[in-house]
C-alpha positions as CSV (number, residue, x, y, z in Angstrom):
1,X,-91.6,77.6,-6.6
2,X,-91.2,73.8,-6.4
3,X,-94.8,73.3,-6.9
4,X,-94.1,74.9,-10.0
5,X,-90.9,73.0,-11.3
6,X,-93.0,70.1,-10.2
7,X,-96.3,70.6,-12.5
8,X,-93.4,71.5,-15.5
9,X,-92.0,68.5,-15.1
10,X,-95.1,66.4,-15.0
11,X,-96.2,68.3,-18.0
12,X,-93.6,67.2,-20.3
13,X,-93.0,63.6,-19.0
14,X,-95.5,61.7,-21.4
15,X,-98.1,59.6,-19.7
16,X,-98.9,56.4,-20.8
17,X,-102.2,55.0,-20.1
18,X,-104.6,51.5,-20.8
19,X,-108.1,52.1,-20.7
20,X,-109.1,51.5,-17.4
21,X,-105.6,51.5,-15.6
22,X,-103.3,53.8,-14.8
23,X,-99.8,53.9,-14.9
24,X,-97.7,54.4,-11.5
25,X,-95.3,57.4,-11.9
26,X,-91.9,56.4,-11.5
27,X,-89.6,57.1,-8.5
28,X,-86.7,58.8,-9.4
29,X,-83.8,59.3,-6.7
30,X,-84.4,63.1,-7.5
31,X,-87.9,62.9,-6.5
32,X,-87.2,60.9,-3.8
33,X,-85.1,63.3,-2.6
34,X,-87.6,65.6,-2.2
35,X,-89.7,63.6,-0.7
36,X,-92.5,63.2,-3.5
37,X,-92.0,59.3,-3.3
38,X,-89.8,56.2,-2.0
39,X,-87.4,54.3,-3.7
40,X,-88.2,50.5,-3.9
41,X,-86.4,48.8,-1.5
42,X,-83.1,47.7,-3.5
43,X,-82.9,43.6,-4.3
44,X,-80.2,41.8,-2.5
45,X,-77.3,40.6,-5.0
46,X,-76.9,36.8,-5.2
47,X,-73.6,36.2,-3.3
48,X,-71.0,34.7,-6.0
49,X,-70.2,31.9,-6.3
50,X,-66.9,30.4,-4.8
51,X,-64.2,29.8,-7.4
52,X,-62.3,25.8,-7.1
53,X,-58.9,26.5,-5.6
54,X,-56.3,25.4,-8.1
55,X,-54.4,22.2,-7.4
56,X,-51.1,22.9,-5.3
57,X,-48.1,22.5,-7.2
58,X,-45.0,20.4,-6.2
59,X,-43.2,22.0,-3.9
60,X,-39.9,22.5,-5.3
61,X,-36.6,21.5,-2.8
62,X,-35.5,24.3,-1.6
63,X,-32.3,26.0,-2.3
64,X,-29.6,25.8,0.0
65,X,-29.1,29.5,0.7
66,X,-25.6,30.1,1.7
67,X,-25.0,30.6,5.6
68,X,-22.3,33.3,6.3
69,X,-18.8,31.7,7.3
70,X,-18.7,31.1,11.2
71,X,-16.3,33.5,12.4
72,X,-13.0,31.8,13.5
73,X,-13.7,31.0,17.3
74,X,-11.0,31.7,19.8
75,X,-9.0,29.0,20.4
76,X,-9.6,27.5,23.4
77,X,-7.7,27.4,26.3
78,X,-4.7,24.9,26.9
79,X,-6.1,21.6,28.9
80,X,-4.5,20.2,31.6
81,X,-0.9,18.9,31.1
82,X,-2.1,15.6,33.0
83,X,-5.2,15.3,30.5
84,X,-3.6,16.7,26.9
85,X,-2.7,13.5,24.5
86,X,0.0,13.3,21.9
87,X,-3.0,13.8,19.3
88,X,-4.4,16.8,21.3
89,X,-1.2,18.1,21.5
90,X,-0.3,17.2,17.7
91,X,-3.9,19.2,16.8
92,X,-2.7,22.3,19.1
93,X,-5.5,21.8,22.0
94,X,-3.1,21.6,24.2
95,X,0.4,21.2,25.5
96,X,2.3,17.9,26.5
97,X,4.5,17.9,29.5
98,X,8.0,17.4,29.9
99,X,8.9,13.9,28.6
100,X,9.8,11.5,31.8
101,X,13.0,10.3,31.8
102,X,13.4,6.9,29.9
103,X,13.8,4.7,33.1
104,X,10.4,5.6,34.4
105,X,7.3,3.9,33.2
106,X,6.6,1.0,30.9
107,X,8.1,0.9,27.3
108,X,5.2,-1.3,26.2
109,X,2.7,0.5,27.7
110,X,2.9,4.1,26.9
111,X,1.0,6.7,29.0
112,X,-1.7,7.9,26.4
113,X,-2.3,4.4,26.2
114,X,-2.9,3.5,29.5
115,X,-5.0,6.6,29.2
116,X,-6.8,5.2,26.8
117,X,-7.5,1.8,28.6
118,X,-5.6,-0.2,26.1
119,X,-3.3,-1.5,27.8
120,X,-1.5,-1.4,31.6
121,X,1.3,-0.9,32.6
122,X,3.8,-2.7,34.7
123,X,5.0,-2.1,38.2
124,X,8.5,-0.1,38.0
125,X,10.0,-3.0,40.1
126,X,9.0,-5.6,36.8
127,X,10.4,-3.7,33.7
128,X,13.4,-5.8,32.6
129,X,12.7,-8.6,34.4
130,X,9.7,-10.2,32.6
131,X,11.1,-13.6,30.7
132,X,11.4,-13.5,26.5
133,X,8.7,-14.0,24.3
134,X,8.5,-17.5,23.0
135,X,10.3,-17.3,19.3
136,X,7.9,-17.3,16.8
137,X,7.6,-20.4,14.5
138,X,8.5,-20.6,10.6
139,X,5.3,-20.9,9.6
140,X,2.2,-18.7,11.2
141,X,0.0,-21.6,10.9
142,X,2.0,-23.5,13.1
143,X,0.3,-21.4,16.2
144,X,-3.1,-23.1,15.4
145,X,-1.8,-26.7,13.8
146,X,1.2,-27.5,15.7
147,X,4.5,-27.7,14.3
148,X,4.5,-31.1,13.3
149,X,1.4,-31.2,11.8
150,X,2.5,-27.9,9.3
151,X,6.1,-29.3,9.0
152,X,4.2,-33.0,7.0
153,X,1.8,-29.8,5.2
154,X,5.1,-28.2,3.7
155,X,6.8,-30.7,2.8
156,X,3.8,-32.0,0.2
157,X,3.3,-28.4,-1.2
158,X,7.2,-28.4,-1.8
159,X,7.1,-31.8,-3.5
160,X,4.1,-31.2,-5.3
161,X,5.5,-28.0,-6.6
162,X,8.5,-28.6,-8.3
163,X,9.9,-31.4,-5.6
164,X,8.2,-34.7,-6.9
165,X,9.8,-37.4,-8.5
166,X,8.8,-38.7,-12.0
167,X,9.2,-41.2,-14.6
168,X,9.3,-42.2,-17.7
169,X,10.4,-45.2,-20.0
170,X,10.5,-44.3,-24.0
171,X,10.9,-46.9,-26.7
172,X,11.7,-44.5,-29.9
173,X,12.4,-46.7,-32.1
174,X,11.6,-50.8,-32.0
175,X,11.7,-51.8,-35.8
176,X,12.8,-54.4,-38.5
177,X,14.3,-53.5,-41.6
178,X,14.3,-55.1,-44.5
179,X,17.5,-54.6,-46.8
180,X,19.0,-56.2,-50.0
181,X,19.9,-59.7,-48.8
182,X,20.1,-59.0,-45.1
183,X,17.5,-58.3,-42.9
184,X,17.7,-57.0,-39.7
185,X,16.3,-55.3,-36.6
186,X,17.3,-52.4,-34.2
187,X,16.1,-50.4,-30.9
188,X,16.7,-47.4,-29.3
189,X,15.4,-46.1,-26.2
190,X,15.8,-44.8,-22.9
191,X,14.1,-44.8,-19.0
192,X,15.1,-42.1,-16.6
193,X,13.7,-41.4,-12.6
194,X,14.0,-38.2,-10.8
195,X,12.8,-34.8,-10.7
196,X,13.0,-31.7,-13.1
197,X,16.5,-30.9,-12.1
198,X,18.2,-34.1,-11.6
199,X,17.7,-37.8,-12.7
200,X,18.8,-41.3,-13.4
201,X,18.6,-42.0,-17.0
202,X,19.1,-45.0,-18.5
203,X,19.4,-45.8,-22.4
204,X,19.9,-48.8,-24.7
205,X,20.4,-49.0,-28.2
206,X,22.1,-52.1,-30.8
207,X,20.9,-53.6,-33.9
208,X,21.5,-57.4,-35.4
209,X,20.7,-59.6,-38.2
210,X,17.8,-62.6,-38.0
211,X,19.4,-65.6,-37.4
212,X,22.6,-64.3,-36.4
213,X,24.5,-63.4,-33.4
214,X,23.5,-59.5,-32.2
215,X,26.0,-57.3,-34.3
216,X,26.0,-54.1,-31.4
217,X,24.7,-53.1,-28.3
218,X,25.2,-50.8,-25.3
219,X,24.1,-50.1,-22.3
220,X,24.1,-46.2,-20.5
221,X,24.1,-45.2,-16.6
222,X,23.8,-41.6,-16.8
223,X,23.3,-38.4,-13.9
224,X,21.3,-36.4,-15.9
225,X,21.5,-32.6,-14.6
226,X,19.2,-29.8,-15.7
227,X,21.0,-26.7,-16.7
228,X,18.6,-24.8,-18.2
229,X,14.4,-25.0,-19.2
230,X,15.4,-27.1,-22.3
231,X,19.0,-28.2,-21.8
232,X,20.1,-31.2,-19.2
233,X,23.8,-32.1,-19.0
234,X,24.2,-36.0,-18.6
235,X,27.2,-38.0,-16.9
236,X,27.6,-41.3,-16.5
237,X,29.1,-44.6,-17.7
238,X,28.9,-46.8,-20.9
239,X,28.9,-50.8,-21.5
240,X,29.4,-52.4,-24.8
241,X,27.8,-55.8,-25.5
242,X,27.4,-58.2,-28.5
243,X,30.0,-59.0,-31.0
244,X,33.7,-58.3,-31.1
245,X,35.9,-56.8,-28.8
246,X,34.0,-55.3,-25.7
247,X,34.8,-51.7,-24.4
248,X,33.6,-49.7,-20.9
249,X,33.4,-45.9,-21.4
250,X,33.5,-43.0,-19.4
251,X,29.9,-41.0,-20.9
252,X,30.0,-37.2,-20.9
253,X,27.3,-35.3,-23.4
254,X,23.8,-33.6,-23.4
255,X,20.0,-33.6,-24.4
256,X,18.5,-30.1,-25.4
257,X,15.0,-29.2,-27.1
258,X,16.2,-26.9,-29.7
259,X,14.2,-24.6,-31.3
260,X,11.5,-25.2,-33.4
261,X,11.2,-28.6,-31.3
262,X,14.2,-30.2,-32.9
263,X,15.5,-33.1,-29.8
264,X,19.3,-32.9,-30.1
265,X,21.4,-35.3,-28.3
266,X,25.6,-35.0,-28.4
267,X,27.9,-37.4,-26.8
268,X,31.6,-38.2,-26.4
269,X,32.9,-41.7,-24.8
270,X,36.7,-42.6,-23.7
271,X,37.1,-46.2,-23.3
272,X,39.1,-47.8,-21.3
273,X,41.5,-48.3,-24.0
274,X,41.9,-44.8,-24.0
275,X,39.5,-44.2,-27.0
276,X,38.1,-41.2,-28.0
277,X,34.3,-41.8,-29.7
278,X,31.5,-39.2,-30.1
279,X,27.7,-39.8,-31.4
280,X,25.4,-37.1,-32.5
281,X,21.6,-37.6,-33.2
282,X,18.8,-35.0,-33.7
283,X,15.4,-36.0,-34.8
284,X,12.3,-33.3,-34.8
285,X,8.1,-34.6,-35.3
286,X,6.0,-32.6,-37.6
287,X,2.3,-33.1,-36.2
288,X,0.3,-33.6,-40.0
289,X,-2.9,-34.2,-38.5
290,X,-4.2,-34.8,-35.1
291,X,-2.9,-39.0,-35.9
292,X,-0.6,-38.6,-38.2
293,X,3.2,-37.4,-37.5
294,X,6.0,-37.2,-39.6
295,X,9.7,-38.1,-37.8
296,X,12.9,-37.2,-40.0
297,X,15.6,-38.5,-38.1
298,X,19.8,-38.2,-38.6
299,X,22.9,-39.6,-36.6
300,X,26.2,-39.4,-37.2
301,X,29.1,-41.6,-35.6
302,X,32.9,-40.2,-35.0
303,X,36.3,-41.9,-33.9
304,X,39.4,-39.6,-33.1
305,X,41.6,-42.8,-33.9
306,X,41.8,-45.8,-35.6
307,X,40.4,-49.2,-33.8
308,X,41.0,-51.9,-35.7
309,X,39.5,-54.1,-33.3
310,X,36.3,-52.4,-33.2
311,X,36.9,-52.6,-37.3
312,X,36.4,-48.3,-37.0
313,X,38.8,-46.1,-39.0
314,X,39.2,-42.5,-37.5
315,X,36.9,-39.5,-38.9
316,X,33.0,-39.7,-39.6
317,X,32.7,-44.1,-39.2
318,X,28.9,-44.3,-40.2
319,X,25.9,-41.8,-40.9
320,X,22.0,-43.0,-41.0
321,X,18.9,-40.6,-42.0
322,X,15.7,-41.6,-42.6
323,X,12.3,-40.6,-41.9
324,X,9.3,-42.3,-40.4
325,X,5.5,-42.3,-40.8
326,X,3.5,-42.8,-37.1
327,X,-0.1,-43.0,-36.7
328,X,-1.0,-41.9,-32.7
329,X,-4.1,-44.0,-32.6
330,X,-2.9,-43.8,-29.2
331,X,-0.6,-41.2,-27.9
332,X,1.5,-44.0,-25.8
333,X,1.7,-46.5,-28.6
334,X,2.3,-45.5,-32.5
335,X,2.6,-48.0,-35.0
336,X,5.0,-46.5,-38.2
337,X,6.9,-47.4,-41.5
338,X,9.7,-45.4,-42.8
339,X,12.9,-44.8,-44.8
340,X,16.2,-45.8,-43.5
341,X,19.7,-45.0,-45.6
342,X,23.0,-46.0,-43.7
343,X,26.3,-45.4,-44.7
344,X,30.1,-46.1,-43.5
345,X,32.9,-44.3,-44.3
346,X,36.5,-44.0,-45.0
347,X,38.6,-46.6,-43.4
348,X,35.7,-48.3,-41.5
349,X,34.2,-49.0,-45.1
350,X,36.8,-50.5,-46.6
351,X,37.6,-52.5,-43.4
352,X,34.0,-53.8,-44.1
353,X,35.0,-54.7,-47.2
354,X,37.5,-56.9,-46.1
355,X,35.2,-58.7,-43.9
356,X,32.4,-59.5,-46.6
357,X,29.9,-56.7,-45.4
358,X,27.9,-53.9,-47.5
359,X,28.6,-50.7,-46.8
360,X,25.5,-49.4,-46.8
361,X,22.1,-48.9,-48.4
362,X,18.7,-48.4,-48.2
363,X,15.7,-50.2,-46.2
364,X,12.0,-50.3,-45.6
365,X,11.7,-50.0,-41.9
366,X,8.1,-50.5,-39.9
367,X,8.0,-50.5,-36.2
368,X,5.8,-49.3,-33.0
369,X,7.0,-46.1,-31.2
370,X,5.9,-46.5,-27.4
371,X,6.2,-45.0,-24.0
372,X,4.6,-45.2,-20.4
């Protein structure tokens, strides 16, 4: 039966041929199944290739994961009463014993201290008996330096803050004047010593005519006390010299920087006649330029009585204002010209009169302005 599905089979397979050659039949896996022929032996497969391992990639941090909570331990177990420390005890770790009574131990030494190693303390026998601490000095420095040596160090930084002594002399005005048939010269300055709160202050002032005898002049002594950042209070004496009758006063007035930088000066006098006098000046610089500064200047005289000896009648005697020009070329010594207009009043005018004098008037004034 085989034999005969064989010769079918070989029948209908088509049979190719070359003259000369013939064609192998092919092996089938059905035919060599039943035995008619043998497979070729299978080739191997080439092995693949290995693929390139890809690049690691950054490792990324990793993520805290959360750790359960601990579970609340038991709390321990109390230490020793000879071992437990005020901080122990404060934290709950353990218990303190029985405070001691205050005369045991030593109150500069405490026991958790002494634990500690910081410090030891004294024999019962010494508490209370040790001698006092040496007193500490004024100044901590003193410890290192000595007390002499930081007493001489104070006393400069006193006085060279606020305790020094200082001085000044000022020459405000130092000028001629020339007037209608009469001219003339005056000054008025002042010189004081001391510190910011109290001084010696000395002023001058007095005018005359060129080629005559000096007309008036006067002399201050003053304690000048400071009152206030801009106010001092002065006290002090007064001297007359020059012409006609020749009076000492008792000086009581004051010196303030107003504001808007006006200088105001006020003064009453009593003679020793018993004469009542008061003098009132005020005088303020407006800065132009850097050099140039402009000085208006006003002063007024008063007498609460009538002195005919001093040829003053009582009310306002004599009023002056004028105003000055100063170049600063330097700021200690200023060269200026100005205005002057002078006038006397009332009873002291005509009692001018009588004696041949003007009353008043104007003048060209020039002069130096000065101070060191």
């Amino acid at each position: 039966m085989s034999a005969l599905i064989l010769a079918a089979a070989l029948a209908a397979t088509p049979q190719h041929s070359m003259p000369g050659m013939a064609m192998p039949m092919a092996c089938t896996p059905q035919h060599a199944a039943m035995g008619h022929c043998k497979m070729p032996a299978a080739k191997a497969k080439p092995k693949p290739k290995p693929r390139a391992k890809p690049k690691a990639a950054a490792k990324r941090p990793a993520v805290p994961t959360r750790e359960p909570a601990a579970k609340p331990k038991a709390p321990a177990a109390p230490a020793p009463a000879s071992s437990c420390t005020p901080e122990h005890a404060a934290m709950g770790h353990c218990a303190m014993p029985a405070a001691a009574p205050p005369s045991g131990g030593d109150p500069a030494c405490p026991p958790e201290h002494a634990a500690m190693g910081h410090c030891t303390p004294a024999a019962p026998n010494e508490v209370g008996n040790a001698p006092a601490p040496a007193a500490f000095p004024d100044l901590a420095a003193s410890t290192f330096y000595g007390e002499d040596a930081m007493t001489a160090a104070s006393k400069a930084l006193k006085r060279e803050h606020g305790g020094m002594a200082f001085n000044q002399v000022m020459l405000n005005l130092a000028e001629i004047a020339v007037r209608s048939g009469r001219d003339g010269y005056r000054w008025d300055g002042d010189a004081w010593f001391g510190g910011d709160v109290n001084r010696l202050a000395l002023k001058s002032e007095g005018e005359g005519r060129f080629g005559d005898r000096l007309d008036e002049a006067e002399v201050q002594a003053l304690w000048s006390r400071a009152v206030g950042p801009y106010e001092n209070v002065q006290l002090g004496l007064r001297q007359d010299l020059g012409a006609g009758a020749r009076r000492t006063y008792a000086s009581a007035g004051f010196e303030a920087l107003a504001p808007y930088w006006f200088d105001v000066e006020a003064t009453a006098f009593l003679s020793d006649k018993g004469e009542l006098f008061g003098r009132a000046e005020a005088y303020v610089d407006q800065r132009l330029t850097n050099w140039w500064v402009l000085q208006p200047r006003v002063e007024v005289e008063l007498s609460a009585q009538d002195v005919p000896a001093l040829r003053l009648g009582s009310g306002v005697t004599r009023a002056e204002a004028g105003v000055r020009l100063r170049y600063e070329w330097k700021r200690e010594v200023a060269p200026y010209v100005g205005v002057s207009w002078e006038r006397r009043f009332g009873d002291t005018a005509r009692l001018a009169r009588v004696d041949g004098e003007g009353t008043g008037g104007f003048a060209f004034v020039a002069g130096l302005r000065a101070w060191f």
